[in-house]
C-alpha positions as CSV (number, residue, x, y, z in Angstrom):
1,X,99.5,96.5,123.6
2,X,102.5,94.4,122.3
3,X,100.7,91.5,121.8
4,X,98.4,93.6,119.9
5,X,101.1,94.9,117.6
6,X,102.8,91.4,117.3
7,X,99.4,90.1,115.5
8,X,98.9,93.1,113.3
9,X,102.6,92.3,112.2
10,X,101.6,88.8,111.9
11,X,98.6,90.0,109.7
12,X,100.5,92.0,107.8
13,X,103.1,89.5,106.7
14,X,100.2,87.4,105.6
15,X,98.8,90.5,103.6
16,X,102.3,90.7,101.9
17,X,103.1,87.0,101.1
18,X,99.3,87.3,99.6
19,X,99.5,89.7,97.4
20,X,103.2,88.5,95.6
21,X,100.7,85.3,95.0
22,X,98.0,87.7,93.4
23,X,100.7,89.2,91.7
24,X,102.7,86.2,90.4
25,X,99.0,84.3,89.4
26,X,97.9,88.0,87.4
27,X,101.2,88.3,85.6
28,X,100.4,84.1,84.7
29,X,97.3,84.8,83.7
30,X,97.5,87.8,81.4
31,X,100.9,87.0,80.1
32,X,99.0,85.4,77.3
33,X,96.2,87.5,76.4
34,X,97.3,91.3,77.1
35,X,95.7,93.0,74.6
36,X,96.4,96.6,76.4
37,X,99.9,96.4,77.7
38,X,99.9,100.1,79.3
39,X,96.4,98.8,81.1
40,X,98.6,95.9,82.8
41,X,101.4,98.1,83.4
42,X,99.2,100.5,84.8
43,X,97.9,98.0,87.0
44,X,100.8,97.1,87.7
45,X,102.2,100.2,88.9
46,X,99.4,100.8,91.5
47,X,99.9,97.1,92.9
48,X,103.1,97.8,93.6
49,X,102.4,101.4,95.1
50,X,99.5,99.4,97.2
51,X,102.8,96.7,97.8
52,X,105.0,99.5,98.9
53,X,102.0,101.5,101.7
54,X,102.0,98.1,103.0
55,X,105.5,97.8,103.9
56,X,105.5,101.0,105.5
57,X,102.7,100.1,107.3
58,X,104.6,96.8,108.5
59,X,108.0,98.7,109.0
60,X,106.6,101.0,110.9
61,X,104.3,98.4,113.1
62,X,108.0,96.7,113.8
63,X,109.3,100.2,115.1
64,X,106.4,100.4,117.8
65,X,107.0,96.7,118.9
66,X,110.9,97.6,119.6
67,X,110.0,100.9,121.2
């Protein structure tokens, strides 16, 4: 079961570093062609609530691995 846990946390690290990537590459891309600056910040909002369900997800993976 630990092992099992250890590569979700794995995964889940992956997930993370990913999606700062996505992030960093859509705030590069748009940065020069927003047309709609509440649509990006909008989008930007729910990325980071999407950011934030993964780190629970993560933090509370890393509580069943100590337990």
């Amino acid at each position: 079961m630990q092992s099992f846990l250890l590569q979700l946390l794995r995964e889940c690290k992956e997930v993370v570093l990913g999606a700062v990537l996505v992030k960093n590459y859509y705030l590069s891309f748009v940065e020069g062609i927003v047309l709609d600056k509440e649509k990006v910040e909008n989008d930007l909002d729910e990325f980071e609530h999407d950011l934030q369900t993964a780190f629970k997800v993560r933090s509370q993976l890393t509580k069943m691995v100590k337990a």
